[in-house]
N, C-alpha and C positions, 0 to 999 in steps of 0.2 A: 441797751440803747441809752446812749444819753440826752439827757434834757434839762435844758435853762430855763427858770422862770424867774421872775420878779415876784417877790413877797413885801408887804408892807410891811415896814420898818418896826411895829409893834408886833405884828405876827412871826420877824423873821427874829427878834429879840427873844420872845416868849419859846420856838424853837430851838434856839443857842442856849436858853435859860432848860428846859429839859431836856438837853445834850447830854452838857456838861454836870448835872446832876445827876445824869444817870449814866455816864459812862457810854451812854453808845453815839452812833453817829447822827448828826440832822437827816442822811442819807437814809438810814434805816426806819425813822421816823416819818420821813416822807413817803415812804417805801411802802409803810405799814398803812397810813392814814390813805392812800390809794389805791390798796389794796383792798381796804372796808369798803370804799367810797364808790369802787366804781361799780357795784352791782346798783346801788342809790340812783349813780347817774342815768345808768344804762334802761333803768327799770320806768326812772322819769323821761329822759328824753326819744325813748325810742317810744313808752306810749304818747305823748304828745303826739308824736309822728303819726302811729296808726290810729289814733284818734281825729285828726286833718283827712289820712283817708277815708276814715266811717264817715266824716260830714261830707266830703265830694261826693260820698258813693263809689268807691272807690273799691275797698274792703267789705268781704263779702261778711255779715254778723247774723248767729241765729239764735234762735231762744232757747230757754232752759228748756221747753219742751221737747223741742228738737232736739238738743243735745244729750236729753233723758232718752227719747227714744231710740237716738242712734248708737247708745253705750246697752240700749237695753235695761236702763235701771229700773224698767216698770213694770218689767215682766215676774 
């Protein structure tokens, strides 16, 4: 899939600048740093999310007790 972004002119410098020293592509580099990144995102913005519906009440949440007893870890 392809995709355009706009990088700031010091970030997209500093990109060209570890390119070209290392022989590979901006592409692959971008590639790489999206691939670290998006567990980071995914991790923050999706609990953000279910955190909006624990304050509605929304989302159903239970305690460590509960959750000990429903795995069994007290027995």
């Amino acid at each position: 899939m392809a995709t355009s972004i706009r990088l700031p002119s010091g970030v997209e410098d500093r990109l060209n600048h570890l390119a070209s020293r290392t022989g590979r592509t901006k592409a692959y580099y971008l590639r790489e740093m999206i691939e670290r990144g998006i567990d980071e995102a995914e991790e923050y913005y999706l609990a953000a999310e279910t955190s909006e519906r624990v304050r509605k009440g929304e989302e159903r949440i239970y305690s460590t007790d509960q959750i000990r007893a429903d795995l069994g870890l007290d027995d």
